[in-house]
N, CA, C and O atoms as CSV, one atom per row, in Angstrom:
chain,resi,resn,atom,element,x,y,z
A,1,UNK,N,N,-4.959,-112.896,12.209
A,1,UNK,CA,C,-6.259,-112.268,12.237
A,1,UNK,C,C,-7.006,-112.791,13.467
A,1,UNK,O,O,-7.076,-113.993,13.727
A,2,UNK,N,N,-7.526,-111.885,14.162
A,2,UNK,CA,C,-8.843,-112.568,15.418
A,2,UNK,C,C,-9.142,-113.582,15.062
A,2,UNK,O,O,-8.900,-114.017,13.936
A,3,UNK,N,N,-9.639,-114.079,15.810
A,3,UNK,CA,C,-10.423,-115.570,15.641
A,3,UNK,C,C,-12.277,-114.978,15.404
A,3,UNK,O,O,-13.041,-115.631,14.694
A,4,UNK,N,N,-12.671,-113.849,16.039
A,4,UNK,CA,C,-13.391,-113.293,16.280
A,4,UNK,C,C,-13.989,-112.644,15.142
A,4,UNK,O,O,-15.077,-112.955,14.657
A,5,UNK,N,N,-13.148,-111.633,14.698
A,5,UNK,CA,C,-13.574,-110.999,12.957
A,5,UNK,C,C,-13.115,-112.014,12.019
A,5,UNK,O,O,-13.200,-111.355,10.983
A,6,UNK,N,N,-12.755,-112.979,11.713
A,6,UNK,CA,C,-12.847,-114.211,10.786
A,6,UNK,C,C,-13.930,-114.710,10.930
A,6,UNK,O,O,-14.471,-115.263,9.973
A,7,UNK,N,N,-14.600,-114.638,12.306
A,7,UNK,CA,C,-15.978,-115.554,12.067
A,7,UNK,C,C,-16.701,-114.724,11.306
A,7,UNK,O,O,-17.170,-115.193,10.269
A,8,UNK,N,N,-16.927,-113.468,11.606
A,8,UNK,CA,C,-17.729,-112.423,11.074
A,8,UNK,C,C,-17.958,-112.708,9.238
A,8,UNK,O,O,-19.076,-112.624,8.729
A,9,UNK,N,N,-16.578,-113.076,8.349
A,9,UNK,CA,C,-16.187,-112.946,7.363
A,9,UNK,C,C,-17.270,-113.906,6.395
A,9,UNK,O,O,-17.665,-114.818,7.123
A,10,UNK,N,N,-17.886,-114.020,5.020
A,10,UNK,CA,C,-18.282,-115.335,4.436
A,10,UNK,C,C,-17.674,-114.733,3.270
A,10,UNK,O,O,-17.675,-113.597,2.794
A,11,UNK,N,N,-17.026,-116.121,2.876
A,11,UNK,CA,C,-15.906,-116.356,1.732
A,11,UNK,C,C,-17.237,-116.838,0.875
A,11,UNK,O,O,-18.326,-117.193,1.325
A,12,UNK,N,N,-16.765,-116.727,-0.626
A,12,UNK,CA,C,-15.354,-115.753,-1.106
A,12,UNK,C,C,-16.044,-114.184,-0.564
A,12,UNK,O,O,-17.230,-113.863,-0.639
A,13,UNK,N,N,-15.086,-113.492,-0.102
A,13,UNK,CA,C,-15.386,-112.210,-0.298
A,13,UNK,C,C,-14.445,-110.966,-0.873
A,13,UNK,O,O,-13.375,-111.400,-1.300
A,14,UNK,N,N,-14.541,-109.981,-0.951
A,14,UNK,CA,C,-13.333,-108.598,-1.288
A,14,UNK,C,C,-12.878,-108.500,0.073
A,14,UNK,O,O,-13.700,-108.759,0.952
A,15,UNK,N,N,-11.760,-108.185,0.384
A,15,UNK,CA,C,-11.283,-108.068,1.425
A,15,UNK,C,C,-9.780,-106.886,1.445
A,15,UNK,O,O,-8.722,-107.316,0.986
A,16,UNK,N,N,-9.851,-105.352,2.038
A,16,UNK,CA,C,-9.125,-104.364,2.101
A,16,UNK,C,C,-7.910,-105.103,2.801
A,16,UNK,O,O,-8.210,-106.010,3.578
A,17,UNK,N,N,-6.491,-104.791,2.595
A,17,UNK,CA,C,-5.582,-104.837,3.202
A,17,UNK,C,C,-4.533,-103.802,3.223
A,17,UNK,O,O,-3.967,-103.491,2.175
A,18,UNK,N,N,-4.158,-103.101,4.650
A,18,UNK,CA,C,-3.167,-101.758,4.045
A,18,UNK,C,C,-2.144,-102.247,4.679
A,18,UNK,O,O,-1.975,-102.781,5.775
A,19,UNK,N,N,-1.185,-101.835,3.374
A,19,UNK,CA,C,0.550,-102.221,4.016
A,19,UNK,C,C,1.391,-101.196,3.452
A,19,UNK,O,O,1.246,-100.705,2.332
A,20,UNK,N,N,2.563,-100.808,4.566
A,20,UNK,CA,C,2.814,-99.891,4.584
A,20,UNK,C,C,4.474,-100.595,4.366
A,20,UNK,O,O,4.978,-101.703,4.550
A,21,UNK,N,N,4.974,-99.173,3.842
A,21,UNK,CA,C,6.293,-99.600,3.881
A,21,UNK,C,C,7.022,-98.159,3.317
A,21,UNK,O,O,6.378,-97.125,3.139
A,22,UNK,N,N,8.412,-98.283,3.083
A,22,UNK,CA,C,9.134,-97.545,2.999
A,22,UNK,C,C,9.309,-96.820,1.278
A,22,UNK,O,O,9.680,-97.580,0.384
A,23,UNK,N,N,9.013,-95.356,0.957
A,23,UNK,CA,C,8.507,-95.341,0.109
A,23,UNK,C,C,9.546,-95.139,-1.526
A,23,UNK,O,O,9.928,-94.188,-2.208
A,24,UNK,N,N,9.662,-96.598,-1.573
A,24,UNK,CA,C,11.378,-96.840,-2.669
A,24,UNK,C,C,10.634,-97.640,-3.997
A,24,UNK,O,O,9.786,-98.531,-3.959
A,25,UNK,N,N,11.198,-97.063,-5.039
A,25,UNK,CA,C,11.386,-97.806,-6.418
A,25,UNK,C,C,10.471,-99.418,-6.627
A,25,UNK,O,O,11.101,-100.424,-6.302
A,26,UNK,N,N,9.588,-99.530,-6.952
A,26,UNK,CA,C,9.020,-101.217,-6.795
A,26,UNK,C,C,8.310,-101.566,-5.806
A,26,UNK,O,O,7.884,-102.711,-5.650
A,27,UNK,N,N,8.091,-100.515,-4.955
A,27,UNK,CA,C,7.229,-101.280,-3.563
A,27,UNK,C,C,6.016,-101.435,-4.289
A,27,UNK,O,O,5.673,-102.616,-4.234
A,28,UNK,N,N,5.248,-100.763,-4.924
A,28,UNK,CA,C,3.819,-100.877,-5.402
A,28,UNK,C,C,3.810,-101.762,-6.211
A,28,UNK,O,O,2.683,-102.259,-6.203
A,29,UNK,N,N,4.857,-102.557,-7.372
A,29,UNK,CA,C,4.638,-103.428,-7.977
A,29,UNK,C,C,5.138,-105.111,-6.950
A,29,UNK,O,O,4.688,-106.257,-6.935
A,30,UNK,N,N,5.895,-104.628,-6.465
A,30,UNK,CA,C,6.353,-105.838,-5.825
A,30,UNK,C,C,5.058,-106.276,-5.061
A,30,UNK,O,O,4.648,-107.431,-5.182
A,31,UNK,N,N,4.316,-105.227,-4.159
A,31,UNK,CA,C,3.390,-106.105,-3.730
A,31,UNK,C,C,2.094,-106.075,-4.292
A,31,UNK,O,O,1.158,-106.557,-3.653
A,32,UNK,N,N,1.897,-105.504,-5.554
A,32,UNK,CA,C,0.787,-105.517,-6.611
A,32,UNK,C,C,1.492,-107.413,-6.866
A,32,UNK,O,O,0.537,-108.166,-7.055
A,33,UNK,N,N,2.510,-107.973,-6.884
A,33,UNK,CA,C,2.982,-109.241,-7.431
A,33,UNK,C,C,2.326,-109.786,-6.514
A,33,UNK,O,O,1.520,-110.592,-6.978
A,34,UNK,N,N,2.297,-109.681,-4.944
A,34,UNK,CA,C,2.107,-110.662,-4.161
A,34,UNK,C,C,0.606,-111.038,-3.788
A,34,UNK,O,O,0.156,-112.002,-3.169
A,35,UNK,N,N,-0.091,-109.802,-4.457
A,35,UNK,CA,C,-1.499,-110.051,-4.348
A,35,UNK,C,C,-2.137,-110.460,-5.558
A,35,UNK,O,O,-3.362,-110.577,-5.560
A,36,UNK,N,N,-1.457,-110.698,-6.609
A,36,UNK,CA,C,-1.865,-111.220,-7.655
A,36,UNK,C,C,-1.434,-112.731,-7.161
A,36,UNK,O,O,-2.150,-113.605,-7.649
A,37,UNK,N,N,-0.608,-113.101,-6.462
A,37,UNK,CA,C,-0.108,-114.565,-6.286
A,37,UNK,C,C,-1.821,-115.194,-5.627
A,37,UNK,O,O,-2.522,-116.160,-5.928
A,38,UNK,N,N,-1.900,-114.552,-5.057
A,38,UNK,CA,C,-3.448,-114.855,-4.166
A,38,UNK,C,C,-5.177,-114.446,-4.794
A,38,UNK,O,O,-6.293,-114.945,-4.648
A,39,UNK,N,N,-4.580,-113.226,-5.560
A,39,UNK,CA,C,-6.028,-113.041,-6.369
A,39,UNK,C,C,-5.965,-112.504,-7.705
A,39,UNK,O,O,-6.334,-111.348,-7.915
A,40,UNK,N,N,-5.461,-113.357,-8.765
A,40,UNK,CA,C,-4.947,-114.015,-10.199
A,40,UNK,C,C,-5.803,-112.463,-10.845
A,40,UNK,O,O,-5.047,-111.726,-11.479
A,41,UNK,N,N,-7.079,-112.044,-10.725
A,41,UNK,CA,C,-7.635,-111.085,-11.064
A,41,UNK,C,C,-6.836,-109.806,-10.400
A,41,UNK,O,O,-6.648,-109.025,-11.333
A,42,UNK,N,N,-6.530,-109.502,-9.727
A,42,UNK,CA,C,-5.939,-108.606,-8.782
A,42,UNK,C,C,-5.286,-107.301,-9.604
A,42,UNK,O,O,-4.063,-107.412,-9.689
A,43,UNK,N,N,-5.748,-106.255,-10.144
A,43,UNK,CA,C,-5.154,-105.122,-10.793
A,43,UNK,C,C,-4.330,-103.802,-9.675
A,43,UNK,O,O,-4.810,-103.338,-8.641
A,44,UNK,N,N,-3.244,-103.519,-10.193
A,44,UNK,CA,C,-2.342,-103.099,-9.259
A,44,UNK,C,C,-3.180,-101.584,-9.722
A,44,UNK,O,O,-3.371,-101.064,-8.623
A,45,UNK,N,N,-3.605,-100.891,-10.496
A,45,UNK,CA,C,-4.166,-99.595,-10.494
A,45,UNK,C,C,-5.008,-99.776,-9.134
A,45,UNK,O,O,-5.040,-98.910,-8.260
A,46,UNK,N,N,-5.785,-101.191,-9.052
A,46,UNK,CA,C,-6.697,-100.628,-8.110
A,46,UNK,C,C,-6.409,-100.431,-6.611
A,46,UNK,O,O,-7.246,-100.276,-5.723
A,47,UNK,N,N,-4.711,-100.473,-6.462
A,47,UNK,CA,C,-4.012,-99.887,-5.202
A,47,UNK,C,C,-4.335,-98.291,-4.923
A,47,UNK,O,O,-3.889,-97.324,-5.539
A,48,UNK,N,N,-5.344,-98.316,-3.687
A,48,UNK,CA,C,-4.996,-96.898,-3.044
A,48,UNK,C,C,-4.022,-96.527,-2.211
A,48,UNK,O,O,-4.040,-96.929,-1.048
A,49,UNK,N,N,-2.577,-95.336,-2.881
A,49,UNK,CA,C,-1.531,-95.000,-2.471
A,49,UNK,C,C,-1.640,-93.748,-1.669
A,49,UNK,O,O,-2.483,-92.926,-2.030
A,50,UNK,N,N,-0.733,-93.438,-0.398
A,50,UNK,CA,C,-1.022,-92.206,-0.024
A,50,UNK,C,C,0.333,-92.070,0.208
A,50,UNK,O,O,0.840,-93.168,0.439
A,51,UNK,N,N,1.052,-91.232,0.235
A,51,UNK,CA,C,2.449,-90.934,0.819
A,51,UNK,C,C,2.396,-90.417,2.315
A,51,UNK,O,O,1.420,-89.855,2.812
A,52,UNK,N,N,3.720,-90.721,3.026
A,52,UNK,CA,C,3.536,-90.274,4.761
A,52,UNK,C,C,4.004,-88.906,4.838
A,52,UNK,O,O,4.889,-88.644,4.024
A,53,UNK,N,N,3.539,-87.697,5.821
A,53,UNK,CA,C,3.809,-86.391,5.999
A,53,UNK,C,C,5.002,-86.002,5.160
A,53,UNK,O,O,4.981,-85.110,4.312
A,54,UNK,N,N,5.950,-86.682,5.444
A,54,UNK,CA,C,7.443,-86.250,4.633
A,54,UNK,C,C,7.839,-87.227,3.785
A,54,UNK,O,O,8.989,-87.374,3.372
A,55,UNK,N,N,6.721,-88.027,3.468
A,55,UNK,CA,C,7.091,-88.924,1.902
A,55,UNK,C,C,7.984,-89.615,2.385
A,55,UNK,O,O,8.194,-90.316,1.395
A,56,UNK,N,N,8.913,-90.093,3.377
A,56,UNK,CA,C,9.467,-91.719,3.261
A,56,UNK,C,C,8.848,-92.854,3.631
A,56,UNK,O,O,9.419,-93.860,4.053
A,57,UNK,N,N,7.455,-92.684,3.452
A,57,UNK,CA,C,6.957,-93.855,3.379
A,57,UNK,C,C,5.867,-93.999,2.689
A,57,UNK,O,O,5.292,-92.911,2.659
A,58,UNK,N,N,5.191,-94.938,2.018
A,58,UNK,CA,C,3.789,-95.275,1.408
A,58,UNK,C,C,3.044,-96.368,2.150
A,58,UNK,O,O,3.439,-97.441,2.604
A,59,UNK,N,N,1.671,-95.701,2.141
A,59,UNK,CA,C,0.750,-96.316,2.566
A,59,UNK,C,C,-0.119,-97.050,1.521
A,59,UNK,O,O,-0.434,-96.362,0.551
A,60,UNK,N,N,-0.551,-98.293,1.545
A,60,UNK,CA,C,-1.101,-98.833,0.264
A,60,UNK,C,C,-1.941,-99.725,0.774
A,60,UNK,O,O,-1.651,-100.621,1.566
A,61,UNK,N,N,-3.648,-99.328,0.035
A,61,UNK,CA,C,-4.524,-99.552,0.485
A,61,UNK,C,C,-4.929,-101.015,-0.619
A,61,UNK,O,O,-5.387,-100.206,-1.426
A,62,UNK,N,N,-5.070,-101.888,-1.070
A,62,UNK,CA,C,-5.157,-103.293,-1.870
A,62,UNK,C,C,-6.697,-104.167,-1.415
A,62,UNK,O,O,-6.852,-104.923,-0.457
A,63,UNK,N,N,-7.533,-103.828,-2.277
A,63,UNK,CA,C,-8.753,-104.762,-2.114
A,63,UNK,C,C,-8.424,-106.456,-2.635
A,63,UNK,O,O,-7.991,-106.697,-3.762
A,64,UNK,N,N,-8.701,-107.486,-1.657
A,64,UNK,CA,C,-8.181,-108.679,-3.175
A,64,UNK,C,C,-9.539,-109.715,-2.460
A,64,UNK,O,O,-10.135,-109.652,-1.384
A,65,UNK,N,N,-9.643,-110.598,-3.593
A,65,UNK,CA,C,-10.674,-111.156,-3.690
A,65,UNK,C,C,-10.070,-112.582,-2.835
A,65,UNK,O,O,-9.131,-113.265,-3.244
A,66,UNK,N,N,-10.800,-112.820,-1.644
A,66,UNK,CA,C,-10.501,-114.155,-0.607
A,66,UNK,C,C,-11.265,-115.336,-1.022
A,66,UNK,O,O,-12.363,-115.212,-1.564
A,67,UNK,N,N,-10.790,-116.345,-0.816
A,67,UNK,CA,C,-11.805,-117.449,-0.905
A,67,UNK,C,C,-12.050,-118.575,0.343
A,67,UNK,O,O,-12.940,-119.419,0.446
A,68,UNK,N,N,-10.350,-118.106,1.711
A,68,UNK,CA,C,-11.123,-118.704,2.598
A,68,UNK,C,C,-10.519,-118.267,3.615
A,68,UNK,O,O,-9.716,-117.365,3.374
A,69,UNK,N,N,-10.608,-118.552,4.554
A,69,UNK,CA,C,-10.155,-118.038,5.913
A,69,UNK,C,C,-8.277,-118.198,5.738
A,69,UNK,O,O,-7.517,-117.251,5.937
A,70,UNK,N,N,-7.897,-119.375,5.398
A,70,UNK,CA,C,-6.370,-119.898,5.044
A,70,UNK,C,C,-6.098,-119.193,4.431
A,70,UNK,O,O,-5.057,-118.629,4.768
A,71,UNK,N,N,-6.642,-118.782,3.366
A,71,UNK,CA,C,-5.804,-117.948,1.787
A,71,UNK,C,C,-5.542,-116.473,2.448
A,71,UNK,O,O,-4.581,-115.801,2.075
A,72,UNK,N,N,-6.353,-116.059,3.342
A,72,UNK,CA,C,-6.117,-114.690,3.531
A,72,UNK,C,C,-5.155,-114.441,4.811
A,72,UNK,O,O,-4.726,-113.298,4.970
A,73,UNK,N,N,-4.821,-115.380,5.662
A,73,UNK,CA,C,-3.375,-115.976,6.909
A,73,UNK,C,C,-3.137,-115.955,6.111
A,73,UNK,O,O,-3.281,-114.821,5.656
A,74,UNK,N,N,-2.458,-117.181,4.878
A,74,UNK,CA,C,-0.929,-117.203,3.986
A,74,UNK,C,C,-0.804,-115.435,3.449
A,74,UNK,O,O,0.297,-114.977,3.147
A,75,UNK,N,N,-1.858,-114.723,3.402
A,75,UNK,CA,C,-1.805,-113.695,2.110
A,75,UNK,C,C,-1.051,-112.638,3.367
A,75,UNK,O,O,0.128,-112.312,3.225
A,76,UNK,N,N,-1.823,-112.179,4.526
A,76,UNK,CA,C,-1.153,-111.756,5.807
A,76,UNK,C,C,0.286,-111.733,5.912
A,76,UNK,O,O,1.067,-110.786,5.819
A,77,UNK,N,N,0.608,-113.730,6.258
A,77,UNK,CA,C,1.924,-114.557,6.330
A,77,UNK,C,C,3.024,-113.387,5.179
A,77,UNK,O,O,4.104,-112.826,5.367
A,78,UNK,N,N,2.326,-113.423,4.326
A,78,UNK,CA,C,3.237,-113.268,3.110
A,78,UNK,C,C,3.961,-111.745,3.345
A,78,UNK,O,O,5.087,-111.499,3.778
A,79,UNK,N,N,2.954,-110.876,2.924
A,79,UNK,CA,C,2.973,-109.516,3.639
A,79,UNK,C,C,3.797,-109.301,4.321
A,79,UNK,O,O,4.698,-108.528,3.995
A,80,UNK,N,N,3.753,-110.094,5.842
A,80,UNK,CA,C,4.322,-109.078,6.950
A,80,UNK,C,C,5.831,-109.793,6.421
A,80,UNK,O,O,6.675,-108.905,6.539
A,81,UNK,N,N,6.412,-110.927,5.941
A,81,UNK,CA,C,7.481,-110.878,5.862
A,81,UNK,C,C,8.076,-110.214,4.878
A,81,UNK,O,O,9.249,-109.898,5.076
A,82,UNK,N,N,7.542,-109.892,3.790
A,82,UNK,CA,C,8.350,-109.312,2.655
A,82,UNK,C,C,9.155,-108.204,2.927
A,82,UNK,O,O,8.795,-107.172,3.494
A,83,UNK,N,N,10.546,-108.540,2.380
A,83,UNK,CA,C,11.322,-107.442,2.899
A,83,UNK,C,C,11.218,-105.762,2.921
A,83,UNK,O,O,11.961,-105.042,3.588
A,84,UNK,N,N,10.284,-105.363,2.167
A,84,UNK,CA,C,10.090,-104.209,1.805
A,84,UNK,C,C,8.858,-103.534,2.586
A,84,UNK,O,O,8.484,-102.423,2.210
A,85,UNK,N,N,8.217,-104.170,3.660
A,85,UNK,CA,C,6.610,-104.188,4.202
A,85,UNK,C,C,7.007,-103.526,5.746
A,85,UNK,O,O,7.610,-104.285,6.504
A,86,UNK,N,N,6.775,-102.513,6.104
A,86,UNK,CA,C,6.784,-102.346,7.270
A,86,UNK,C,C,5.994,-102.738,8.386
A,86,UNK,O,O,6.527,-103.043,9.453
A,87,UNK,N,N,4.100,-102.759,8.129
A,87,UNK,CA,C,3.315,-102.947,8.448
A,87,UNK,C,C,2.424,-103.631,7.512
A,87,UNK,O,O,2.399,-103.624,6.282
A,88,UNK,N,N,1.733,-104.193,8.337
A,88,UNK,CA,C,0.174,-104.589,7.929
A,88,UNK,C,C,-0.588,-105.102,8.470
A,88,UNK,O,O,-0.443,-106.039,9.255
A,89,UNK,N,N,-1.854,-104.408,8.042
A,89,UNK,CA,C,-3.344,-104.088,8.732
A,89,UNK,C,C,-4.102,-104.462,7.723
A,89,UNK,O,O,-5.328,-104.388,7.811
């Protein structure tokens, strides 16, 4: 994340994250899992899903509740490696 829009940020706050990936069996729960690892409250309904022009991919929009500048890098960290994540913004 910038160094720049982190300053902007005051924790705890809600914080949008969209990650995209390939659109197969478990992607929405798998990373409904990984944002519950980070925000214990975290309800996977409240994922906004969109499918891509020809549906092989999903876009998934995830509000989760931050508490500091670190938690939301590891939450990032986590994201971009998971095998199933194409992107994230």
């Amino acid at each position: 994340m910038a160094e720049s829009a982190a300053a902007l940020l005051t924790f705890p706050c809600r914080f949008p994250i969209k990650v995209m990936g390939a659109h197969a069996e478990g992607f929405v729960a798998a990373i409904a899992h990984v944002a519950r690892a980070f925000d214990p409250g975290f309800e996977e309904a409240s994922i906004e899903v969109r499918p891509s022009r020809n549906g092989r991919y999903l876009g998934l929009t995830l509000t989760v509740q931050v508490h500091s500048r670190e938690q939301l890098d590891e939450l990032y960290r986590t994201l971009t490696t998971h095998p199933m994540v194409s992107v994230v913004l």
